[in-house]
C-alpha positions as CSV (number, residue, x, y, z in Angstrom):
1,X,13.2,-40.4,56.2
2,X,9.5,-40.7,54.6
3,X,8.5,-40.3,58.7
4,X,10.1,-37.8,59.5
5,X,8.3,-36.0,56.6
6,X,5.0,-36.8,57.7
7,X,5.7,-36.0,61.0
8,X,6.9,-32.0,59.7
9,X,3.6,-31.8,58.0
10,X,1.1,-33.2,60.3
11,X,3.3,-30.5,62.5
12,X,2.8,-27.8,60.3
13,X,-1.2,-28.2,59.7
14,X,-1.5,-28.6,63.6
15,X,0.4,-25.0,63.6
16,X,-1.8,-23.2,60.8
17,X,-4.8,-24.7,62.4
18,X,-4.0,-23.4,66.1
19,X,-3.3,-19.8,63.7
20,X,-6.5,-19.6,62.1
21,X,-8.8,-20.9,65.7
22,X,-6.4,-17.9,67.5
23,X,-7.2,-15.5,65.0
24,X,-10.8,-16.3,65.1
25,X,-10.9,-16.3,69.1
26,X,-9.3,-12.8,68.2
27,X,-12.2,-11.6,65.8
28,X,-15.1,-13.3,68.5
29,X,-13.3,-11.1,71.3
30,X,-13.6,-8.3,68.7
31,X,-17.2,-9.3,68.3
32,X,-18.1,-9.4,72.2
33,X,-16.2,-6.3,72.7
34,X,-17.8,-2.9,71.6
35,X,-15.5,0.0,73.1
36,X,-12.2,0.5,74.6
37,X,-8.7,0.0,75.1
38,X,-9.4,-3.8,73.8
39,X,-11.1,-2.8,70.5
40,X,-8.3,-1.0,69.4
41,X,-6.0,-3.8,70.1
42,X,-7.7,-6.5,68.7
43,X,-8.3,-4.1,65.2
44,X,-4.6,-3.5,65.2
45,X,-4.4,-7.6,65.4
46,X,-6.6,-8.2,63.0
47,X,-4.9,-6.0,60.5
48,X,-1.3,-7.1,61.3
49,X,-2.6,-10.8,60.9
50,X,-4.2,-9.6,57.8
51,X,-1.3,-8.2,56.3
52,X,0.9,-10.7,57.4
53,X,-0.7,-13.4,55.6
54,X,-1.5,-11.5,52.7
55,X,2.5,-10.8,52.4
56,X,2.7,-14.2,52.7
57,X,0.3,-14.8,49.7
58,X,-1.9,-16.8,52.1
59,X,-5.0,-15.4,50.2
60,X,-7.1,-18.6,51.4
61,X,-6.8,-17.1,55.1
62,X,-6.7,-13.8,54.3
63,X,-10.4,-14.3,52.8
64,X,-11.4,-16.4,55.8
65,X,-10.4,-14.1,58.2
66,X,-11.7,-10.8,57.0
67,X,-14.9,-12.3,55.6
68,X,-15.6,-13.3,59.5
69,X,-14.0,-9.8,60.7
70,X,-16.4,-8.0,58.2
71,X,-19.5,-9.9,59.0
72,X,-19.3,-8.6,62.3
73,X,-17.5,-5.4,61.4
74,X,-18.6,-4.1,57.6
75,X,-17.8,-0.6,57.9
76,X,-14.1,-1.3,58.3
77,X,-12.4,-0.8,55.0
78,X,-9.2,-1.2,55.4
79,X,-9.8,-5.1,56.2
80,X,-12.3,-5.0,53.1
81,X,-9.5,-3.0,51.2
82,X,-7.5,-6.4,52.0
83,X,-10.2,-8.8,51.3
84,X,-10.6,-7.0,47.7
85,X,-7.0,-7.5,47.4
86,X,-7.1,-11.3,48.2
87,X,-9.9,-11.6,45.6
88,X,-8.3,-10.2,43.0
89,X,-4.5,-12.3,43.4
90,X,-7.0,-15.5,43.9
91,X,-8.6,-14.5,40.6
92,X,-12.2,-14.4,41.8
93,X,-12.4,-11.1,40.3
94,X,-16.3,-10.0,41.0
95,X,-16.1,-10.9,44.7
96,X,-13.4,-8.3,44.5
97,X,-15.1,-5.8,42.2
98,X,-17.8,-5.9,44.8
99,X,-15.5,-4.9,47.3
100,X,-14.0,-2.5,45.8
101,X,-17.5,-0.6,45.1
102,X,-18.3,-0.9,48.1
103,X,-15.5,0.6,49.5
104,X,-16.0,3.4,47.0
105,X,-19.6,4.0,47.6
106,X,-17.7,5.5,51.3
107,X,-14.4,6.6,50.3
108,X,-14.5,7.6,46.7
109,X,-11.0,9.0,46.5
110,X,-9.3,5.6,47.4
111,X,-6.3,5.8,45.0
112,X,-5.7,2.4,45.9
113,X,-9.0,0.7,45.8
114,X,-9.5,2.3,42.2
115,X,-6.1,1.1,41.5
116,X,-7.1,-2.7,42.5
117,X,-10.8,-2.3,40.6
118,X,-9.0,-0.7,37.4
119,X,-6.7,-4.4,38.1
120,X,-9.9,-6.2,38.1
121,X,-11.6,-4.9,34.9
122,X,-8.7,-5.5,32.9
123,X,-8.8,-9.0,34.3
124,X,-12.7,-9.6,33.1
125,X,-12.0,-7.5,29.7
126,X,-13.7,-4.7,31.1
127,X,-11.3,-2.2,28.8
128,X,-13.4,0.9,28.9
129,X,-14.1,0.8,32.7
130,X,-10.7,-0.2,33.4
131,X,-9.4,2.6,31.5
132,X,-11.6,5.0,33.1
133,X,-10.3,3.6,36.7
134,X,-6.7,4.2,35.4
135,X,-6.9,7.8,34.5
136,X,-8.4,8.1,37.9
137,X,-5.1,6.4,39.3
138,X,-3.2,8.2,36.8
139,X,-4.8,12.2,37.6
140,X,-3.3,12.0,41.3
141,X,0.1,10.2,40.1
142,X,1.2,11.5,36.6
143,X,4.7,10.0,37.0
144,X,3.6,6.0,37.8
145,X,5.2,4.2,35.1
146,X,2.8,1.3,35.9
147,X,0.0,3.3,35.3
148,X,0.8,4.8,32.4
149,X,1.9,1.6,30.2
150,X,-1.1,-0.1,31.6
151,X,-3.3,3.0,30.3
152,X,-1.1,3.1,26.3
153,X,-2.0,-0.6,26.5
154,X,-5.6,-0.4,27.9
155,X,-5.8,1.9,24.4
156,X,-4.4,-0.1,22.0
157,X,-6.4,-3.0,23.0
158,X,-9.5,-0.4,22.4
159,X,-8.5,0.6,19.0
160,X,-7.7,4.2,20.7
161,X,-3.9,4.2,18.9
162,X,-4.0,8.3,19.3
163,X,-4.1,7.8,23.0
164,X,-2.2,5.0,22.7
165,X,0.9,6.5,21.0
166,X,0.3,10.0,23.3
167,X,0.5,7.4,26.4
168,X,4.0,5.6,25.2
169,X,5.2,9.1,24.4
170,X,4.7,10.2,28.2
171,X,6.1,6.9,29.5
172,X,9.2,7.1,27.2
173,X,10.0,10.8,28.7
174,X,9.7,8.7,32.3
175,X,12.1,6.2,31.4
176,X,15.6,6.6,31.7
177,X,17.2,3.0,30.9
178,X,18.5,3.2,26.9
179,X,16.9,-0.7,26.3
180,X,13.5,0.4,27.8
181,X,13.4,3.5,25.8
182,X,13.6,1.6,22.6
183,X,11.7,-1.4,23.1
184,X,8.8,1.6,23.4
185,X,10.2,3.7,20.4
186,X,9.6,0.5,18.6
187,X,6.0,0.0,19.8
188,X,5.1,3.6,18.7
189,X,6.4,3.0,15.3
190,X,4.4,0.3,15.3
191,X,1.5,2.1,15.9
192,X,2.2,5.2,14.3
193,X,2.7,3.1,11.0
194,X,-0.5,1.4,11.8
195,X,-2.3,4.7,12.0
196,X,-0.9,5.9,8.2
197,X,1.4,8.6,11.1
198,X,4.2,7.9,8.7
199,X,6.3,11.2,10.2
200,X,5.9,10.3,13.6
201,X,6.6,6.5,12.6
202,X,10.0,8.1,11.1
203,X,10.4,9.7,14.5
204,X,9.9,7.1,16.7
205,X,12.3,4.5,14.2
206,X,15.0,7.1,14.2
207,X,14.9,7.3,18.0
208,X,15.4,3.8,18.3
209,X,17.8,4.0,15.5
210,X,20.2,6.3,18.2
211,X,20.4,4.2,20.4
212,X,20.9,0.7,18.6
213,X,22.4,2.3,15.3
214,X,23.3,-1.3,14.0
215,X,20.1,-3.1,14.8
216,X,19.4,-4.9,11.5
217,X,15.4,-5.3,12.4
218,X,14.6,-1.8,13.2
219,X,16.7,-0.8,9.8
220,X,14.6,-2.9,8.0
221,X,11.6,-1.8,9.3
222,X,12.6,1.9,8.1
223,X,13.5,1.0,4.6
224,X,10.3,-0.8,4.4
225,X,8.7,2.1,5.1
226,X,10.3,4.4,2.5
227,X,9.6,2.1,0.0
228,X,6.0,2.2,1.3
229,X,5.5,5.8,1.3
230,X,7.6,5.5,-2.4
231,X,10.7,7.2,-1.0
232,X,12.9,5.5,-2.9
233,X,16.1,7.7,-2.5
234,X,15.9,7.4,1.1
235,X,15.2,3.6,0.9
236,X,18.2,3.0,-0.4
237,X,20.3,5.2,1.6
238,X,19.2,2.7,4.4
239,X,19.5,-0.3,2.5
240,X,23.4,0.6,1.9
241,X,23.9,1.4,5.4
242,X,22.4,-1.8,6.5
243,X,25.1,-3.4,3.8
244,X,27.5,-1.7,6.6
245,X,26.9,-3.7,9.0
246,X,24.4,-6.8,8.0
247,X,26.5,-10.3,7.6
248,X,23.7,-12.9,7.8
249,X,22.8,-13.8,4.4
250,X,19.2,-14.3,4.1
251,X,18.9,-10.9,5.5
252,X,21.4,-10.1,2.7
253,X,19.5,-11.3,0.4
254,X,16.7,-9.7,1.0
255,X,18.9,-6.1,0.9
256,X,20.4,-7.0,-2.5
257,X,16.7,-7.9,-3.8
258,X,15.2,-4.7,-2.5
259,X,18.3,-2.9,-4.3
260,X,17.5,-4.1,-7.4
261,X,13.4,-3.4,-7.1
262,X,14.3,0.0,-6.4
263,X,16.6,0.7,-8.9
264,X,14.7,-0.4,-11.5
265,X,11.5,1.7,-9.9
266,X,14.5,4.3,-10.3
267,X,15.1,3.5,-13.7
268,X,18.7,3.2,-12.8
269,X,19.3,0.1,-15.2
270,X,22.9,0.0,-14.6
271,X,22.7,-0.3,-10.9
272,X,20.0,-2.9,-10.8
273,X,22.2,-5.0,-12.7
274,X,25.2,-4.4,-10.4
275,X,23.2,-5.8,-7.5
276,X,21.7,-7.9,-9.7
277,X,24.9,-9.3,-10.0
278,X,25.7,-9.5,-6.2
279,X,22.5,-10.9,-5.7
280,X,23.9,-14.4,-8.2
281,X,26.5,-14.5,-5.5
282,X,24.3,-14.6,-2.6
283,X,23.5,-18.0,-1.0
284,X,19.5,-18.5,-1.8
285,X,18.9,-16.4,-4.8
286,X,17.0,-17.4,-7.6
287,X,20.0,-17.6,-10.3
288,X,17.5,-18.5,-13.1
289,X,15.5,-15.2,-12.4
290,X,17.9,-12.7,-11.3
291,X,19.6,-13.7,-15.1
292,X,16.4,-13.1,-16.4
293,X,16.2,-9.5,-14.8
294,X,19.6,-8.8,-16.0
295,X,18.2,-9.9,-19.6
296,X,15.8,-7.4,-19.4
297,X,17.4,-4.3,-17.8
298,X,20.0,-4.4,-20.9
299,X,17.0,-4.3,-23.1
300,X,15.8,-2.0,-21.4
301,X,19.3,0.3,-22.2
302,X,19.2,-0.8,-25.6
303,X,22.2,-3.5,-25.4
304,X,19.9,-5.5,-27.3
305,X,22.3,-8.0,-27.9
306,X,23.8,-8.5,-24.3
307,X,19.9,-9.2,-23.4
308,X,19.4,-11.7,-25.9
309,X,22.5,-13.8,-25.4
310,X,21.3,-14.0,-21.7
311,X,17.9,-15.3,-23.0
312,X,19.2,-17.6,-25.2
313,X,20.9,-19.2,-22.7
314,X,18.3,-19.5,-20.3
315,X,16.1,-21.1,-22.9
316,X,18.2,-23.3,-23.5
317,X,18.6,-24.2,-19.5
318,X,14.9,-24.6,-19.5
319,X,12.8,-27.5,-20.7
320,X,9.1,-25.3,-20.4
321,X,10.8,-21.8,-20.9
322,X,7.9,-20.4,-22.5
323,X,7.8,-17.0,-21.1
324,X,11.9,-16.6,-21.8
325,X,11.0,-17.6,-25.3
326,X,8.4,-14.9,-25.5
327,X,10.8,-12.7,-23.9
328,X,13.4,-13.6,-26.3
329,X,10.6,-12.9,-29.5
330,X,9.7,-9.6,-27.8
331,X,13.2,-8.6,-28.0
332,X,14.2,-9.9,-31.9
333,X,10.5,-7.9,-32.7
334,X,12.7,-4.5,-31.2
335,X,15.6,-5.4,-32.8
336,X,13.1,-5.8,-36.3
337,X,14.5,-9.3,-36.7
338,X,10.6,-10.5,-37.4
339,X,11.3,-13.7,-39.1
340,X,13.9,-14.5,-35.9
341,X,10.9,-13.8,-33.7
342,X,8.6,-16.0,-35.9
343,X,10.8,-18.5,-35.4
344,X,10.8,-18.5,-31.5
345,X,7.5,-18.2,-31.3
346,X,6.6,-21.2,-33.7
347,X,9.1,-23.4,-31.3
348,X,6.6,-22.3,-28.4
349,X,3.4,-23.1,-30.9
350,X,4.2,-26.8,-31.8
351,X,4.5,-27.7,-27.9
352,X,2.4,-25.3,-26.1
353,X,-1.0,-26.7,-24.2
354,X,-4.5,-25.1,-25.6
355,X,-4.6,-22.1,-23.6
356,X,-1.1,-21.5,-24.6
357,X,-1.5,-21.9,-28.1
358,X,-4.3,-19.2,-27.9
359,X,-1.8,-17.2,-26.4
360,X,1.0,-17.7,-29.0
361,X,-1.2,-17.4,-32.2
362,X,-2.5,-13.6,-30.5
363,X,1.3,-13.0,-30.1
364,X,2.2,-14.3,-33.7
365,X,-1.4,-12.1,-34.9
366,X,0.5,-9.1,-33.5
367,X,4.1,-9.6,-35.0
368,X,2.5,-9.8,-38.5
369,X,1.1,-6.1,-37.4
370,X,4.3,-4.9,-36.6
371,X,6.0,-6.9,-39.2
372,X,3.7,-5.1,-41.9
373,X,4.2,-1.2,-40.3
374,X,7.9,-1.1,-42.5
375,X,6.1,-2.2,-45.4
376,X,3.2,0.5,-44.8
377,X,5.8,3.2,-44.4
378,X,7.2,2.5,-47.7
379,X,3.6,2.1,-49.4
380,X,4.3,-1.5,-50.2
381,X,0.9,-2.1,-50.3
382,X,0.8,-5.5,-51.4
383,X,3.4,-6.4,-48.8
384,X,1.0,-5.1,-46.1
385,X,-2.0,-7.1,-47.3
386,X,0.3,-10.3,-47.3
387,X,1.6,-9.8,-44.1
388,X,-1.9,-9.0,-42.5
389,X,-3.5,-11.6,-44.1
390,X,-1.2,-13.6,-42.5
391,X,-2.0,-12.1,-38.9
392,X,-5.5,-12.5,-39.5
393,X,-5.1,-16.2,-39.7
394,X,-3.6,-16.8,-36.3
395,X,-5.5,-14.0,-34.6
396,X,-8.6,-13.0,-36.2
397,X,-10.8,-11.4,-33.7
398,X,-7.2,-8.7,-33.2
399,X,-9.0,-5.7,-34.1
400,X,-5.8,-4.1,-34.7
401,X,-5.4,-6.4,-38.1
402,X,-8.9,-4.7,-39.3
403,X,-7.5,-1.6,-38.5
404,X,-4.5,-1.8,-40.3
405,X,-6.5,-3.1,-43.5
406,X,-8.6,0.4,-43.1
407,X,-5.8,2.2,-43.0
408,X,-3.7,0.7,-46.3
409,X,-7.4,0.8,-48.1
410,X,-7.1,5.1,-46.3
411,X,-3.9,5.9,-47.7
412,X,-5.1,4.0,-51.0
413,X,-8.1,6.5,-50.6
414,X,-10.5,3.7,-50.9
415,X,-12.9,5.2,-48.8
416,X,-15.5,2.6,-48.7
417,X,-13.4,-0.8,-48.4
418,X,-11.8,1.9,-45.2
419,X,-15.3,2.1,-43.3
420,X,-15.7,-1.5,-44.2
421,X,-13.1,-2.6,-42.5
422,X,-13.2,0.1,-39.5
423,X,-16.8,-1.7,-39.0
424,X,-15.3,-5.0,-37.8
425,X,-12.3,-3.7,-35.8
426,X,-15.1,-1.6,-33.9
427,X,-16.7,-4.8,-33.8
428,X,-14.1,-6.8,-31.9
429,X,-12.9,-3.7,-29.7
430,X,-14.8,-5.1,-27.3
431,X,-12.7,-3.5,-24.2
432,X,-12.8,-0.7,-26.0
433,X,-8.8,0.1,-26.1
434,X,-8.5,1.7,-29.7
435,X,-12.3,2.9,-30.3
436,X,-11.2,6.6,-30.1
437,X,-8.7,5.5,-32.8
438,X,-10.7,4.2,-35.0
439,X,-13.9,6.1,-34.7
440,X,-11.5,9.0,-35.9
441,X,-10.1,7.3,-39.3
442,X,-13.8,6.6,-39.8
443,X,-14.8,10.2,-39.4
444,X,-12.7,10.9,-42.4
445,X,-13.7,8.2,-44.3
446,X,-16.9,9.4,-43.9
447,X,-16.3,13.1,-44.9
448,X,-14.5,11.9,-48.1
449,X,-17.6,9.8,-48.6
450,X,-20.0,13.2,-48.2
451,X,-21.9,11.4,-45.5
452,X,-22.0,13.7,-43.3
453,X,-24.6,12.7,-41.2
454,X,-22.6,9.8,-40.5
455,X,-19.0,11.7,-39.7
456,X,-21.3,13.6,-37.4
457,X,-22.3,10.3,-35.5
458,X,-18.6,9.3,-35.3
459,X,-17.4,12.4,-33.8
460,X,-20.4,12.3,-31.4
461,X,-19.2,8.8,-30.4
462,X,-15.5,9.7,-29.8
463,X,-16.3,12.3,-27.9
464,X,-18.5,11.2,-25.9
465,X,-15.6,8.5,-25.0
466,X,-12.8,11.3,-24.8
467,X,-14.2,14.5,-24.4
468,X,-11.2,16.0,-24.6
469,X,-9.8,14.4,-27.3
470,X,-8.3,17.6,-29.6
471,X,-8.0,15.3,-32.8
472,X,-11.9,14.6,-32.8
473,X,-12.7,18.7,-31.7
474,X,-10.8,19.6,-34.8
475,X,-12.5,17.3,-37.1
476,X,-15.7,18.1,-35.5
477,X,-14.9,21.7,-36.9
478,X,-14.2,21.2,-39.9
479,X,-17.4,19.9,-40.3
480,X,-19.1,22.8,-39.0
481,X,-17.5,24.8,-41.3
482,X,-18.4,22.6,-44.4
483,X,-21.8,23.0,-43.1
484,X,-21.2,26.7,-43.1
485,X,-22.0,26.9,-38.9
486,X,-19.3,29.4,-38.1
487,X,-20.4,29.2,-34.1
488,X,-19.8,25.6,-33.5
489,X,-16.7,25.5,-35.7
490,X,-15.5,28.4,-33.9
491,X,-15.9,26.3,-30.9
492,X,-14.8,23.3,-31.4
493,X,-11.3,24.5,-32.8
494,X,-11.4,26.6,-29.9
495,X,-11.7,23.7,-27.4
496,X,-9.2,21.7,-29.6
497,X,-6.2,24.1,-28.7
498,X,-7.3,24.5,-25.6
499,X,-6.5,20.6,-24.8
500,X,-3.9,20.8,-27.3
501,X,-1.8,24.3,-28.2
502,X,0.1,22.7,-30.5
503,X,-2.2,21.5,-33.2
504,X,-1.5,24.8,-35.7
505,X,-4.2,23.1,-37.7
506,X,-6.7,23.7,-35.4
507,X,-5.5,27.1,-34.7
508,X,-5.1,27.5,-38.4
509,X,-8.5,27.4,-39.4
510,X,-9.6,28.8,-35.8
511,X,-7.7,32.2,-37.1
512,X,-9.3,31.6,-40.6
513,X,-12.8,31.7,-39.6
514,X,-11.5,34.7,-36.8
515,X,-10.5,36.9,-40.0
516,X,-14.0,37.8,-40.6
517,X,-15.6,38.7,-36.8
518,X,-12.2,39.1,-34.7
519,X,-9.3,40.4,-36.4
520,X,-7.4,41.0,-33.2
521,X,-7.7,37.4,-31.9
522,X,-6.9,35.9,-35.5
523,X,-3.4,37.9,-35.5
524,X,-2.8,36.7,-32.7
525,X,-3.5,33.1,-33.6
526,X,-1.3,33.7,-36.5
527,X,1.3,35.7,-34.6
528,X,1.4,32.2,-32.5
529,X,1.6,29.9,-35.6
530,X,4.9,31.4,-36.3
531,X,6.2,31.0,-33.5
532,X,5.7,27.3,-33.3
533,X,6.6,27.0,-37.0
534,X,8.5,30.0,-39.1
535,X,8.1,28.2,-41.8
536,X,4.5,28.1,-42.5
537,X,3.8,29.7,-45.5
538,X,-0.1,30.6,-45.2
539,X,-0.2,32.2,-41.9
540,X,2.4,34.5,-43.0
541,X,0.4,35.8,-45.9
542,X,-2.1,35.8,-44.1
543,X,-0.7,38.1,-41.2
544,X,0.8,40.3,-44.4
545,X,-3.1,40.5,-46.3
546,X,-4.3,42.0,-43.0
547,X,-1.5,44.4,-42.8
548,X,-2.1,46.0,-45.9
């Protein structure tokens, strides 16, 4: 058996060999002979043996031959045309691009030869000049499907995704097979997306969407890109189809999670919690979290309770639940049950790490504040000063404590001990969150004081931090007008209800100083006071003393 194979080979190289030593007695006849009835033949030979060989992917022999044909002959192209061709399927891509310029440089409208270079370039990563050779290809065949995919991929691989997307557009209204069209609807969304073309991504989605109504990826793809654009209606209008259709549960999951994100975006508190809900029953949730979410959504509806059983439970599941015990404090703070919170948050205190315990001591700092405003309310001022003192053990750098001690010492009219006190919680402001706040109550500590000089530098300060902060333009003109300066006054208060019509203060006094320069403007200042509040005694007589 293992002769008889040897024998066919050895008779199959004899037979190529006699081939190639006939075809090249065939080229040296060519090359003796320079006219006639015999040129003709032995071209026609040539490009028949040529042709054959190339069909038969004999690229070896096909470069042998016409290399040998062309040395003799070189201004025969369509042998060259061949030899190019052989080049470029045996991946010796410059011999071909060689050839193919050459045959250019004589026949410049070869489609063919440009289409074989255009092959070429893309081969070497020549993008631009293969794009170039395609448009050529593509100018005298608008309808070559070849063409124009290689061109809308030519441009995406050049970062040209308007050409791109215009180039699968074309090809799409070529195709006619349903699966073609939509593996290229998909592509253009792709692109379309990637160019922030969210309309034409819709587009191009949808399209795909009417011809595989059910397919889960492309449905996903869309309601990923409502969400993106922050269509939220429209996100979940696709979500609930997909819950139509979609059985496999991961991609369930991630339906039912999406649901919930959006309806809480939505505010829609009682439909979070529904799929919320689903979402426990679905096979790779997170039960411990998805609880946690339904915790919070009831607090967020005021079901105060149903939110802190929840938590309690889940603290109680967990050995480290320290942000569910801060979550459960947070929620006994709204519910005023401050010594319930204290509580929680002392549990979190005696085990917490270092950086917790900074943590919880700033927390506990800020339930004494809150624990005191009650007290404040009902002027239980010794209450306040107990409770405070109290935050300002675990937190003392919360400028919000100092705050509070300026305000009780304000409403106590205790004008010094306020600026005091208003000094430090400027002090350890250092982000600057409540500076606008405070450099207001100073203001008026300092006009009480009769240092005016100082209110002025407070004023200056706020507004040079909120310029249009209608609180600090009113002060600022009723300092004016203590200082007799009716034009500043008159602008300031004018600026205040301009950021802020409602403050009848400022409009008030506006109309006050009007009284005396602009009669018609302070009626109608008055005229607008009344509206906002019928019951306010002095711009009535006022409106009546100018009527008389």
């Amino acid at each position: 058996m293992i002769s008889s194979n040897i024998i066919l080979i050895i008779v199959a190289c004899t037979v190529a060999i006699a081939a190639i030593y006939a075809l090249y007695s065939i080229i040296l006849f060519q090359g003796i002979s320079s006219k006639g009835d015999d040129l003709q033949l032995t071209t026609k030979n040539i490009l028949d043996q040529v042709d054959i060989l190339y069909s038969k992917q004999e690229y070896a022999l096909v470069e042998l031959l016409a290399t040998k044909y062309l040395d003799r002959v070189p201004d025969h192209l369509q042998v060259r045309k061949y030899l190019a061709k052989a080049y470029l399927a045996d991946k010796k891509y410059n011999q071909a691009i060689k050839h193919c310029n050459i045959i250019l440089g004589r026949r410049p409208n070869d489609i063919e030869t440009h289409f074989v270079l255009g092959k070429c370039y893309v081969k070497k990563r020549f993008l631009n000049k293969a794009i170039i050779e395609y448009n050529i290809v593509y100018d005298k065949n608008k309808k070559d499907k070849e063409v124009i995919q290689t061109l809308a991929e030519l441009y995406t691989r050049t970062d040209q995704l308007y050409m791109a997307v215009e180039a699968y557009k074309e090809l799409v209204s070529l195709l006619e097979k349903p699966e073609e069209i939509a593996a290229f609807q998909l592509v253009i969304a792709s692109l379309c997306e990637e160019m922030h073309d969210y309309p034409s991504a819709f587009d191009a989605y949808k399209a795909r969407l009417e011809i595989y109504p059910k397919d889960v990826d492309t449905n996903k793809k869309l309601a990923e890109l409502y969400m993106k654009i922050g269509n939220h209606p429209m996100a979940i209008e696709t979500l609930l189809l997909m819950l139509s259709f979609v059985t496999e549960s991961k991609m369930l999951l991630w339906i039912f999670e999406s649901l919930v994100d959006l309806y809480e975006k939505t505010e829609d508190y009682e439909k979070a919690i529904a799929y919320a809900e689903k979402l426990l029953d679905t096979p790779g949730s997170d039960k411990f979290s998805v609880r946690e979410l339904i915790a919070q959504y009831n607090l967020k509806m005021g079901r105060m309770n149903d939110g802190i059983v929840i938590l309690e439970d889940l603290a109680m599941m967990s050995q480290n639940a320290f942000d569910i015990t801060a979550e459960l404090a947070s929620a006994y703070i709204a519910c005023d049950e401050y010594q319930k919170a204290l509580d929680k948050y002392l549990i979190l205190l005696d085990k917490a790490t270092p950086k917790e315990a900074k943590q919880v001591n700033a927390l506990i700092g800020d339930l004494y504040i809150k624990w005191a405003q009650p007290a404040l309310n009902a002027k239980d001022y010794v209450r306040v000063k107990e409770l405070l003192d109290l935050a300002a053990q675990y937190s003392p750098v919360n400028p919000e404590v100092y705050y509070y001690y300026a305000y009780t010492n304000f409403e106590q009219r205790n004008w010094t001990n306020t600026v005091e006190f208003i000094g430090k919680a400027l002090n350890y402001d250092k982000d600057k969150v409540y500076t606008v706040k405070y450099l207001l109550i100073l203001s008026q500590a300092q006009h009480e004081l009769g240092n005016f000089f100082e209110e002025k530098k407070a004023l200056s300060d706020l507004l040079n931090i909120d310029e249009k902060n209608a609180e600090g333009l009113y002060r600022l003109g009723l300092m004016y007008v203590a200082h007799h300066d009716v034009k500043n006054a008159e602008e300031a208060f004018e600026k205040a209800i301009t950021y802020e019509p409602d403050l009848i203060q400022a409009k008030y006094n506006l109309a006050i100083l009007y009284e005396g320069n602009n009669r018609d403007r302070a009626k109608e200042l008055y005229m607008e006071i009344l509206e906002q509040d019928p019951t306010f005694t002095e711009a009535k007589n006022a409106l009546a003393d100018m009527a008389d």
